[in-house]
Structures are given as C-alpha cells and as structure tokens.
N, CA, C and O of each residue as an XYZ file, in Angstrom:
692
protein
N      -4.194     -0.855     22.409
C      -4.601     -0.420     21.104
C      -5.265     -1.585     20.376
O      -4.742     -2.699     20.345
N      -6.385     -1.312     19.813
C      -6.823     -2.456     18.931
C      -6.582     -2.670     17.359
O      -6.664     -1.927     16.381
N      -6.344     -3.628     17.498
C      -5.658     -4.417     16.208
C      -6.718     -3.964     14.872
O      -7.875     -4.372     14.972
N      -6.369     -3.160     13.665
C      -7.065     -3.340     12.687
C      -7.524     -4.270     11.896
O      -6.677     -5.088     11.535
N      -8.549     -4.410     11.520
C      -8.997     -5.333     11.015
C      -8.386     -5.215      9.440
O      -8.296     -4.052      9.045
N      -7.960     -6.251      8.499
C      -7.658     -5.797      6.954
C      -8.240     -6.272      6.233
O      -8.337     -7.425      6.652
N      -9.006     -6.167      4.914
C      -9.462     -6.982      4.359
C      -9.846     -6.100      2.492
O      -9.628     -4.897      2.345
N     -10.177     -6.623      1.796
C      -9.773     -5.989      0.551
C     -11.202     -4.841      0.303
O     -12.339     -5.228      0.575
N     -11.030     -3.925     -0.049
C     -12.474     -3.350     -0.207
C     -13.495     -4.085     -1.906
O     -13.054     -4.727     -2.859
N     -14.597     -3.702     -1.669
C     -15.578     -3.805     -2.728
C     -15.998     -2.181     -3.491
O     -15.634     -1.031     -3.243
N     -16.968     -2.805     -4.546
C     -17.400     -1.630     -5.060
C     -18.091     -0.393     -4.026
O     -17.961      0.829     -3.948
N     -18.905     -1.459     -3.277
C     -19.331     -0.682     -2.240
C     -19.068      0.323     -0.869
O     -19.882      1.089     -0.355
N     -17.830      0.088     -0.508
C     -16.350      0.785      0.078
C     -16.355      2.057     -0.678
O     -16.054      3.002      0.050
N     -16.577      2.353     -1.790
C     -15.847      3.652     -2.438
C     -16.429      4.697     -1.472
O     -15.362      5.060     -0.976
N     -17.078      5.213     -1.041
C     -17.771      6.691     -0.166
C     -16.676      6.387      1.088
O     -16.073      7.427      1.355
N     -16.170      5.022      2.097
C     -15.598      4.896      2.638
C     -14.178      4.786      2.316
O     -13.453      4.294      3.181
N     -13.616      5.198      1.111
C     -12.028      4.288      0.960
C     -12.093      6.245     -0.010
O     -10.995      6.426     -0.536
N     -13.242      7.709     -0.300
C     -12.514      8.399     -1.000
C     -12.822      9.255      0.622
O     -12.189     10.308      0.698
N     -13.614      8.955      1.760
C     -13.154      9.865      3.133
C     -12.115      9.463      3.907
O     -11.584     10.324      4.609
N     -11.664      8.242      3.941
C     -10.195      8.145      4.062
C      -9.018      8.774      3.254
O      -8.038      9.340      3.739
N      -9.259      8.597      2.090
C      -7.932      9.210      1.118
C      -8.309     11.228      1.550
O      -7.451     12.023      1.933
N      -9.639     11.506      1.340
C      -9.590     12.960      2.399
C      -9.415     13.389      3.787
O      -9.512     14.497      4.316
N      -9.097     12.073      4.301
C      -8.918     12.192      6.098
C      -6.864     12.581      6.433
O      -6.358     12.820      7.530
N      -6.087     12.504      4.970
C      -4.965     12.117      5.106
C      -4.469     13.676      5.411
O      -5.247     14.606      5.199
N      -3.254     13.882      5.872
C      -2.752     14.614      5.877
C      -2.100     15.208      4.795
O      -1.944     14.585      3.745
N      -1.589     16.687      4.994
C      -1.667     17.092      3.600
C      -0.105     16.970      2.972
O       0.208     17.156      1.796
N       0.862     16.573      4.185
C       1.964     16.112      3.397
C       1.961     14.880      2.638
O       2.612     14.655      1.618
N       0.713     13.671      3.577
C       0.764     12.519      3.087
C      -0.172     12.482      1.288
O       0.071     11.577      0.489
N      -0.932     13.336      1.049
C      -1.688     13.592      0.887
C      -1.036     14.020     -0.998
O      -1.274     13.485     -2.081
N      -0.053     15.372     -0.540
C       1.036     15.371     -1.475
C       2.367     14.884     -1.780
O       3.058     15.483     -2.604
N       2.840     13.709     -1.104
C       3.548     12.528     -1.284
C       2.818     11.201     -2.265
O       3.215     10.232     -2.913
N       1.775     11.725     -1.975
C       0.844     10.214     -2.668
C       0.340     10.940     -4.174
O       0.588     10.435     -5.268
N      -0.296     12.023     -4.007
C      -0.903     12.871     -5.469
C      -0.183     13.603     -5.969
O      -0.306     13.641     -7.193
N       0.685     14.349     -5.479
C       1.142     15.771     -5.851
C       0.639     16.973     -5.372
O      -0.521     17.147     -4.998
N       1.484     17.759     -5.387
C       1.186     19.106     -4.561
C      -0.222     19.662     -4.628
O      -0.601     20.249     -3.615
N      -1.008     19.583     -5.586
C      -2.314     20.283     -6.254
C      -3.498     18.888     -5.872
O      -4.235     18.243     -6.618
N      -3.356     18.846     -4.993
C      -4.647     17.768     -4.835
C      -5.544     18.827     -4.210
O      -5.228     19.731     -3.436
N      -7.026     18.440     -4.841
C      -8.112     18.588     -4.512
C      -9.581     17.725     -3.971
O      -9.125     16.583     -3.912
N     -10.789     17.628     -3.626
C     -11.714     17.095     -3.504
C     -12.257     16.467     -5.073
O     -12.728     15.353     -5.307
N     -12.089     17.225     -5.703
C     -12.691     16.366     -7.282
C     -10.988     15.602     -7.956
O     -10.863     14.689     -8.772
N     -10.314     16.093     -7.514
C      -9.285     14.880     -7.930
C      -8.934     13.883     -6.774
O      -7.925     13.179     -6.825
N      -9.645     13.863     -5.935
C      -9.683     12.670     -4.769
C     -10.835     11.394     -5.329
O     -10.906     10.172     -5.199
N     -11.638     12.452     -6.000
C     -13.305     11.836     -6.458
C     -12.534     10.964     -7.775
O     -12.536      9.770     -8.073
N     -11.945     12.070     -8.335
C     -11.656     11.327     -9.826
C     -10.761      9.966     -9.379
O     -10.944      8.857     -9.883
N      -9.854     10.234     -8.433
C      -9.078      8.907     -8.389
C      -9.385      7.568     -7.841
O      -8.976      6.466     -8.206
N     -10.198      7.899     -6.879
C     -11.146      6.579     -6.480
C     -12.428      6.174     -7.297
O     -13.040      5.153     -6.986
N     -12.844      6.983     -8.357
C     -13.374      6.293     -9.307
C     -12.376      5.315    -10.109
O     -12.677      4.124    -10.184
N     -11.206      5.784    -10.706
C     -10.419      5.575    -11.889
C      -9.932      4.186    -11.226
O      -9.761      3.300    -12.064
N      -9.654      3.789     -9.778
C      -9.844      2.568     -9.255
C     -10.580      1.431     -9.806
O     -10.133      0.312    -10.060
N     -11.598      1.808     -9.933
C     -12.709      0.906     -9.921
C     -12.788      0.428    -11.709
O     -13.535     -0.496    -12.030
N     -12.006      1.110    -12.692
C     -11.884      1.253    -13.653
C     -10.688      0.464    -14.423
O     -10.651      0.140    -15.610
N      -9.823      0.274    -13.511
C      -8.659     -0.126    -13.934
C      -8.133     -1.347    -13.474
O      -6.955     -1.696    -13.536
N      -9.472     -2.230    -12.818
C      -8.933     -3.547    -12.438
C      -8.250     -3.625    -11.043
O      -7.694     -4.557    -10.461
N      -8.505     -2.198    -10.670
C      -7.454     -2.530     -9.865
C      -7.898     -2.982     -8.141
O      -9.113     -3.173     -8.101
N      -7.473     -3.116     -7.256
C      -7.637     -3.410     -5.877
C      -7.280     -2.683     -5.211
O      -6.410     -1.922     -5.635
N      -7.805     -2.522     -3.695
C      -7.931     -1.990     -2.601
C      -8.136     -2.948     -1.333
O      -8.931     -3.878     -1.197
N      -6.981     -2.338     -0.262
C      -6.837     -3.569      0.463
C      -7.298     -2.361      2.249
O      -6.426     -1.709      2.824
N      -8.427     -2.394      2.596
C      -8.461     -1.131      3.175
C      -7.766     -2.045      4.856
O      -7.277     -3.174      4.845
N      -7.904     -1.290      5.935
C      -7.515     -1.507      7.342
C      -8.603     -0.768      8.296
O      -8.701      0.401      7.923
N      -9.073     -0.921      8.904
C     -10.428     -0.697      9.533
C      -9.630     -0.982     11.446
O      -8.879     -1.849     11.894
N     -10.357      0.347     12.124
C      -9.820      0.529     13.627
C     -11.602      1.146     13.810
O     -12.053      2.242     13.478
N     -12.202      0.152     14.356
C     -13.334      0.623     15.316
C     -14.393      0.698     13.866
O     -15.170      1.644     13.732
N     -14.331     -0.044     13.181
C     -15.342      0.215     11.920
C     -15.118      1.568     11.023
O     -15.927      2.022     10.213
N     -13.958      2.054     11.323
C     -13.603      3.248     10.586
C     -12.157      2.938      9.801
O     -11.170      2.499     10.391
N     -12.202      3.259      8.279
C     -10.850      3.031      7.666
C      -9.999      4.009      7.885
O     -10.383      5.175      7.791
N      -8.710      3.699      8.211
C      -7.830      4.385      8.759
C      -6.174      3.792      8.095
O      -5.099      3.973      8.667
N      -6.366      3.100      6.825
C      -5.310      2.582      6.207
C      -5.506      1.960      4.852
O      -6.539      1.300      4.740
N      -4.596      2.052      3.629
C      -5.272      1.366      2.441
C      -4.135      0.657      1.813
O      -3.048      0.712      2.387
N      -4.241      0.045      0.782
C      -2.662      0.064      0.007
C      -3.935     -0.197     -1.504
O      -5.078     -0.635     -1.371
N      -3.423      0.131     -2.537
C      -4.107      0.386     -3.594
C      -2.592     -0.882     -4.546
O      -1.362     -0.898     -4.499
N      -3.543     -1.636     -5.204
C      -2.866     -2.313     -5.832
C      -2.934     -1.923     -7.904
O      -3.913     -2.301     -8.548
N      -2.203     -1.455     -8.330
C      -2.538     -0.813     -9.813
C      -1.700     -1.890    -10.528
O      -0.641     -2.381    -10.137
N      -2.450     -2.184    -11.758
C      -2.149     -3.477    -13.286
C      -0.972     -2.095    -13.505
O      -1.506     -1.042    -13.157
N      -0.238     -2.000    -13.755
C       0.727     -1.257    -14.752
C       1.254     -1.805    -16.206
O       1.664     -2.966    -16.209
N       1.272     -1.336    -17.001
C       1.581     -2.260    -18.724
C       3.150     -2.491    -18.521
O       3.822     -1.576    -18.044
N       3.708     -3.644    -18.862
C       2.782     -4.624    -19.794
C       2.737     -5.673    -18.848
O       3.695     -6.131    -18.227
N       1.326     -6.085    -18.773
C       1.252     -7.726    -18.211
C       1.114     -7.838    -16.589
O       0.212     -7.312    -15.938
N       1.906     -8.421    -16.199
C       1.657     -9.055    -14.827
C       2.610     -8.513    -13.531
O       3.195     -9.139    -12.647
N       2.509     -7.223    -13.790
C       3.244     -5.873    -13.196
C       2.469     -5.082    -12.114
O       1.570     -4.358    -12.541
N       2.682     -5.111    -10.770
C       1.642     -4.361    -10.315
C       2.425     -2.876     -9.623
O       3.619     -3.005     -9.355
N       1.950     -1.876     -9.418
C       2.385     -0.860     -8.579
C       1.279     -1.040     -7.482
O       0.136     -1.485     -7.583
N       1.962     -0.563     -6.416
C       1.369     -0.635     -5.038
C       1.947      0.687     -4.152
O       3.096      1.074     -3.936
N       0.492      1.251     -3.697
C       0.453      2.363     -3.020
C       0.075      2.344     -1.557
O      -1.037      1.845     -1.388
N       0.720      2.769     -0.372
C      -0.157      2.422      0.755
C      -0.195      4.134      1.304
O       0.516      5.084      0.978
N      -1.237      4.042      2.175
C      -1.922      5.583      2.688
C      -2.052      5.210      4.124
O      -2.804      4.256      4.321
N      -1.543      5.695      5.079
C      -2.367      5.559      6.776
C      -2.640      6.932      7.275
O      -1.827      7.810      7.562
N      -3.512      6.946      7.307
C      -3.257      8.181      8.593
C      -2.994      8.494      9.799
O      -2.929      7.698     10.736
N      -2.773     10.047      9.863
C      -1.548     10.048     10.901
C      -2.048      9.670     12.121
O      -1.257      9.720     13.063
N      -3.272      9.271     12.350
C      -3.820      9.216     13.866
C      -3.574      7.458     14.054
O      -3.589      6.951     15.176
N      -3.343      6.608     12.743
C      -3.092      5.127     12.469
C      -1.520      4.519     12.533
O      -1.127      3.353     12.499
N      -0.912      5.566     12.622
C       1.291      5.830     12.028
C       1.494      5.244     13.148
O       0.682      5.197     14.072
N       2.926      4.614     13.127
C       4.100      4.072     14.309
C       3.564      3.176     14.631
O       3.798      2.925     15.814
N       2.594      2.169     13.938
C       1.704      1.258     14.995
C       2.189     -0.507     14.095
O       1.876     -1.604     14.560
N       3.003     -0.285     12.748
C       3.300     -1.309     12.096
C       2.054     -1.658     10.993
O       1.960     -2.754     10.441
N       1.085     -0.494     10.765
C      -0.406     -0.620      9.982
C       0.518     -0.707      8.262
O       0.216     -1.498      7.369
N       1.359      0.066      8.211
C       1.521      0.256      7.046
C       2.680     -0.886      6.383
O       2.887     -0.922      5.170
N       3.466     -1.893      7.455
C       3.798     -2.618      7.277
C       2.413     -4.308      6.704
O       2.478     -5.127      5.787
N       1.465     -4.103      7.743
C       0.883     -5.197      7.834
C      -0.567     -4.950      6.018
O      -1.284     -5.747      5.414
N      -0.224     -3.117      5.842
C      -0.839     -3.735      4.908
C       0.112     -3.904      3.140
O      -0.568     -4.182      2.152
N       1.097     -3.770      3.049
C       2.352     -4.148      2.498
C       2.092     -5.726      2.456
O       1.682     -6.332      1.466
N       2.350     -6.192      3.487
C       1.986     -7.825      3.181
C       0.736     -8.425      2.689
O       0.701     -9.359      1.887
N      -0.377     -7.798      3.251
C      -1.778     -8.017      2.621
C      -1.850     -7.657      0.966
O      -2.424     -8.283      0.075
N      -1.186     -6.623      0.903
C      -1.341     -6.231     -0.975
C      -0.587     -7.039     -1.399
O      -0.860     -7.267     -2.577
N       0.907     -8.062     -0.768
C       1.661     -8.869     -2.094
C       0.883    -10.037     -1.806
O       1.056    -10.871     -2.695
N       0.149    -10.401     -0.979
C      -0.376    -11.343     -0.840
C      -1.558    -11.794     -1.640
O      -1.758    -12.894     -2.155
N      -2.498    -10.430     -1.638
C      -3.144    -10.192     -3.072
C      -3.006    -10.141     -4.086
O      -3.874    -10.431     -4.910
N      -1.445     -9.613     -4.442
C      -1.208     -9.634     -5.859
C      -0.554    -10.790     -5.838
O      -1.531    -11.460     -6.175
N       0.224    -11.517     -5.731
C       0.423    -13.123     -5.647
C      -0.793    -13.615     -6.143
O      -0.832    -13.615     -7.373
N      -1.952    -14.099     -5.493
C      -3.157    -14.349     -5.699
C      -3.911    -13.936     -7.305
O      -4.611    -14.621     -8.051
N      -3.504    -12.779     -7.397
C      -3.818    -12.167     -8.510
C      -3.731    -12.534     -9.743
O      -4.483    -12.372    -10.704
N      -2.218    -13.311     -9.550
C      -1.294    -13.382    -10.491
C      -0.332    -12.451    -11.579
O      -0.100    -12.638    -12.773
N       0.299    -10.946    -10.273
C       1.829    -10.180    -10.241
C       2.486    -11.111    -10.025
O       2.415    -12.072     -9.260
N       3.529    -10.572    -11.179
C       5.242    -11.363    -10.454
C       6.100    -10.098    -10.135
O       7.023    -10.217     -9.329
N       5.800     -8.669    -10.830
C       6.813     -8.113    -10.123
C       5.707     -6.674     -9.363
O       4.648     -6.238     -9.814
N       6.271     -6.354     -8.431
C       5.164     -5.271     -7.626
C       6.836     -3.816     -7.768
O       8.058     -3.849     -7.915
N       5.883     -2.925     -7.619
C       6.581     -1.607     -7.701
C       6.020     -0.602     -6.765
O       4.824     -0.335     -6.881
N       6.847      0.092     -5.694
C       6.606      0.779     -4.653
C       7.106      2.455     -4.948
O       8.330      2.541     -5.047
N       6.728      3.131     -5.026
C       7.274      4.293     -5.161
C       7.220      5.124     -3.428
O       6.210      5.280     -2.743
N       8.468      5.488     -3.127
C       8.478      5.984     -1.973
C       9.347      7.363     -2.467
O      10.479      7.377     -2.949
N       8.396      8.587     -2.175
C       9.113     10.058     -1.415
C       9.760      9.920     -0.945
O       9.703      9.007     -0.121
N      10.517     10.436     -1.028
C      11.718     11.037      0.408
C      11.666     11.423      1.190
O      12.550     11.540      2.038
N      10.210     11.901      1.217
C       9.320     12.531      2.514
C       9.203     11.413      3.394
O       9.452     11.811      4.532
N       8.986     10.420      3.385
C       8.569      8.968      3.733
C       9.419      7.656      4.125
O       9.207      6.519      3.702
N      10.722      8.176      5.288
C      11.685      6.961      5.924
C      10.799      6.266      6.082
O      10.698      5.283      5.348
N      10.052      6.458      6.861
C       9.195      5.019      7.413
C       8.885      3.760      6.347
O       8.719      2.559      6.559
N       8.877      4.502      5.182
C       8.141      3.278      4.429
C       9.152      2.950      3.469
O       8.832      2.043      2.700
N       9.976      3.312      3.354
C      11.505      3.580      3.215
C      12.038      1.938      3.716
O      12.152      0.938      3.007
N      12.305      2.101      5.200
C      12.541      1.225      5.966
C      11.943      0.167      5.407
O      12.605     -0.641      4.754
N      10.234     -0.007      5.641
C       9.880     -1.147      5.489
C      10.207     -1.851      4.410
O      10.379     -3.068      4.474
N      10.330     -1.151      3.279
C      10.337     -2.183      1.965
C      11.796     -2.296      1.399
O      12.027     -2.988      0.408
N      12.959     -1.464      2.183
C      14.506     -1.910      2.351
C      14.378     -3.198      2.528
O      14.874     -3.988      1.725
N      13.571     -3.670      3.796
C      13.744     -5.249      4.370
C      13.169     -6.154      2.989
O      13.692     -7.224      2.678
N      12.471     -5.788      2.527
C      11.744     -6.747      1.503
C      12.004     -6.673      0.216
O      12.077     -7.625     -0.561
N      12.176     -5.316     -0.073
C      12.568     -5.753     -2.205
C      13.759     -6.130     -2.558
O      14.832     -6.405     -2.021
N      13.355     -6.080     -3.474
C      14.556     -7.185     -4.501
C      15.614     -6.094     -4.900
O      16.840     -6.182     -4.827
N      14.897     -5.114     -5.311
C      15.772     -4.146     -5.894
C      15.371     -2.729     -5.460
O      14.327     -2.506     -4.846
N      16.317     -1.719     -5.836
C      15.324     -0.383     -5.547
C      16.559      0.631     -6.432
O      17.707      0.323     -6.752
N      15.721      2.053     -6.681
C      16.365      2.447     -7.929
C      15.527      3.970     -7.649
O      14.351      4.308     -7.777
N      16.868      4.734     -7.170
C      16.160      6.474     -6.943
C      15.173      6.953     -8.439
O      15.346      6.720     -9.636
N      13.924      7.844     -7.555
C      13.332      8.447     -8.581
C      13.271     10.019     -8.176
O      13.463     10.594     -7.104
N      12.960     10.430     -9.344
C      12.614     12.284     -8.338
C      12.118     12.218     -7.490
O      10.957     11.809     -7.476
N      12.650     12.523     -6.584
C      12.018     12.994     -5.319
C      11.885     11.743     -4.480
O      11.080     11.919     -3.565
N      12.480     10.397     -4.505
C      12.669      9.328     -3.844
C      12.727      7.952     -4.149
O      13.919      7.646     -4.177
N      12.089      7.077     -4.367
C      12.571      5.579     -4.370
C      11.928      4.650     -5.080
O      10.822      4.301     -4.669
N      12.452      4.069     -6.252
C      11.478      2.786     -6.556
C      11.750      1.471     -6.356
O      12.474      0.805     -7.095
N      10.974      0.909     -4.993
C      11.219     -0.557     -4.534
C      10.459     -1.328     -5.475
O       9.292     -1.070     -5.769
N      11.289     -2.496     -6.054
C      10.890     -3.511     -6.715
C      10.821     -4.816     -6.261
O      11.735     -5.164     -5.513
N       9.786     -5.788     -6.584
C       9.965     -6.621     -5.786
C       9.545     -7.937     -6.941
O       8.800     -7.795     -7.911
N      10.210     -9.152     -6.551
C       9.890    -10.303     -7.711
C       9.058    -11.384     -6.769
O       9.551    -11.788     -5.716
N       7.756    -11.822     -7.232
C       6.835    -12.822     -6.440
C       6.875    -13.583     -7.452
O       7.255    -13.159     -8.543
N       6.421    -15.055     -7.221
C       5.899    -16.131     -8.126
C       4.809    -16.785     -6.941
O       4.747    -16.466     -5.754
N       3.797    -18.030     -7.838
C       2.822    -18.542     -7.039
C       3.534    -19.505     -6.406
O       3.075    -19.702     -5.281
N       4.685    -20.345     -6.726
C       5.295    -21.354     -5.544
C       6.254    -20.213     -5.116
O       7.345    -20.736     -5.345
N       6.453    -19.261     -4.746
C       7.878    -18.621     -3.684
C       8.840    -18.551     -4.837
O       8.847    -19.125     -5.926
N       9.605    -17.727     -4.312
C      10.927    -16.862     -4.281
C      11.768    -17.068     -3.412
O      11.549    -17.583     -2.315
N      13.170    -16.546     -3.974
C      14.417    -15.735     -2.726
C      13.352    -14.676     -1.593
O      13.357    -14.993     -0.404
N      12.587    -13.598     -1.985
C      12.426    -13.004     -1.109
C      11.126    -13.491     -0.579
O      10.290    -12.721     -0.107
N      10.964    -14.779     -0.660
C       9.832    -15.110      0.057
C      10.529    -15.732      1.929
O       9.850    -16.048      2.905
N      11.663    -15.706      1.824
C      12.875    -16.020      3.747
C      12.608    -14.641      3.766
O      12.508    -14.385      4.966
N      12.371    -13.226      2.899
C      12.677    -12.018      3.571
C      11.215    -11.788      4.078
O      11.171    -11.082      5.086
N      10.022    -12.221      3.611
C       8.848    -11.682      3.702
C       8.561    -12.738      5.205
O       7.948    -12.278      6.168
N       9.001    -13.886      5.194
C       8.541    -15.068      6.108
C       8.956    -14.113      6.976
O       8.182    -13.383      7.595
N      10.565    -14.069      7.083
C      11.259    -12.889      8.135
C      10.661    -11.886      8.843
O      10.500    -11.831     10.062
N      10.265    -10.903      7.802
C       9.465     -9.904      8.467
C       7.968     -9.997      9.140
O       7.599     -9.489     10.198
N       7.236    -10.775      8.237
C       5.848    -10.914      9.392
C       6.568    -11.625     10.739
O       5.915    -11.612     11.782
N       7.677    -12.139     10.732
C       7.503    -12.960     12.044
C       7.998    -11.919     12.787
O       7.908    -11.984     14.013
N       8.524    -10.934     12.237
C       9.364    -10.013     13.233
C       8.286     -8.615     13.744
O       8.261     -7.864     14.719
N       7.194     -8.834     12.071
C       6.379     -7.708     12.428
C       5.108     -8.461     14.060
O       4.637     -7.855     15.022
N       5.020     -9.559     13.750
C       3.616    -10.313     14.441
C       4.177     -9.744     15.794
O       3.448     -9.897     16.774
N       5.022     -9.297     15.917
C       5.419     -8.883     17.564
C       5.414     -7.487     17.786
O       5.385     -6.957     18.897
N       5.445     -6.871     16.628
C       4.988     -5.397     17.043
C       3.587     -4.615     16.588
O       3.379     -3.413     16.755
N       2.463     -5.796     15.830
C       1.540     -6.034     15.579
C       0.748     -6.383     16.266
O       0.043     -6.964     15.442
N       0.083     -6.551     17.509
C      -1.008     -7.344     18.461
C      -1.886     -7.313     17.645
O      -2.982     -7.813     17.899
C-alpha cells in the first residue's frame, strides 16, 4: 500500500478538499454534518473554511485526496476544534491517526494551546485514537469531547504524542 502523502491544503485545493468531503460515506458523512447533509451544504462548508481562518490538512494516495482533518479558531482565543474525515476506501490503514498528528502539529505552530475533538459514537476508531492522546474527555450527545492541552516548548502529553507516532511509524509505512 502506498503511503499518503500529507500536507496542509491552499486556497486552491477547495474543488479538491469539497469532492473529497462528497466522496465520504454517508454515515461518515452524517457523523461529521448531521443527518440532512446535502451538495450545497457541502459547498457552503468548504467555503465557510476559507472564511474563518481556518486550516486544512488534506492526505493525498496516488494524487487523489482521500483524508482531511479541518482545523477551526473556536472563541475565545487560542482554542482550536479539529475535525478529521477519511474515506472508507482510505480506513484501517492508521490515515486518520497520522493526520491527528499533522493538525496538532499545525495548530502548535499556529499558536492553539487547547484543541477539541468531537467524536460520535458512531466512531470507536477515532475513539481509540485520541483515548491515547487527550488530556481530558467529557461525553456529548451522541458521543465524545477529547480535549487536549499543547504549548510551543511541550507538555505532559507531549511522552503521549512522542509515544504514539513511535508506535504509529510501525503501522504507518
């Protein structure tokens, strides 16, 4: 299997980063939007991206995106929420782990100190991953809010993050 490439998208990505968010499946699809997603609220939300400061960290298999994590400013201040999307033809492969690390790595960079994960219940997998890594986590309807505390010199959970890439780099080629 070949290794995705990751790297943050540009303005120019958007036609490529709103046929990915329509390539998803439709559970993933309504885990991430809500039950009522459509083509013009796929349109509206990858505009409202580009609007809000915010980042996109896409994953690319064969020159085709096939993974994202969306990094959102949330008020007040230096707060980020973070969303990741793979699709299902991209799943079980550790994509959605490797881009988890690419978005705190960005928002670090950014200058977030605390990141916020919202996970469904629909969604062990990602469940799992960010058990190993946040700081905190705190049920919401319908599933989970992982919290996590970064600074620009390190943290406590900067042994959990070292931890996991070293554990992910092996199920990652």
């Amino acid at each position: 299997m070949t290794t995705p490439d990751i790297a943050r998208l540009s303005a120019a990505d958007h036609a490529e980063y709103l046929d990915h968010l329509m390539q998803l499946d439709t559970a993933a699809l309504g885990a991430r939007f809500g039950r009522n997603v459509d083509t013009a609220s796929l349109q509206a939300h990858a505009l409202r991206l580009a609007g809000r400061e915010a980042s996109v960290i896409g994953a690319r298999r064969f020159q085709r995106l096939v993974g994202a994590a969306e990094i959102m400013p949330v008020s007040p201040g230096r707060v980020a929420a973070i969303s990741v999307a793979v699709e299902l033809s991209a799943r079980d492969a550790g994509l959605g782990t490797r881009l988890i690390l690419a978005a705190i790595e960005v928002a670090r960079a950014e200058g977030y100190i605390e990141l916020w994960f919202d996970v469904p219940g629909e969604n062990p997998a990602m469940g799992r991953i960010l058990a190993r890594i946040a700081s905190y986590a705190e049920p919401r309807e319908g599933g989970r809010r992982y919290m996590m505390r970064i600074s620009q010199a390190g943290s406590a959970s900067e042994g959990l993050l070292s931890r996991t890439r070293r554990m992910m780099s092996g199920l990652v080629a």
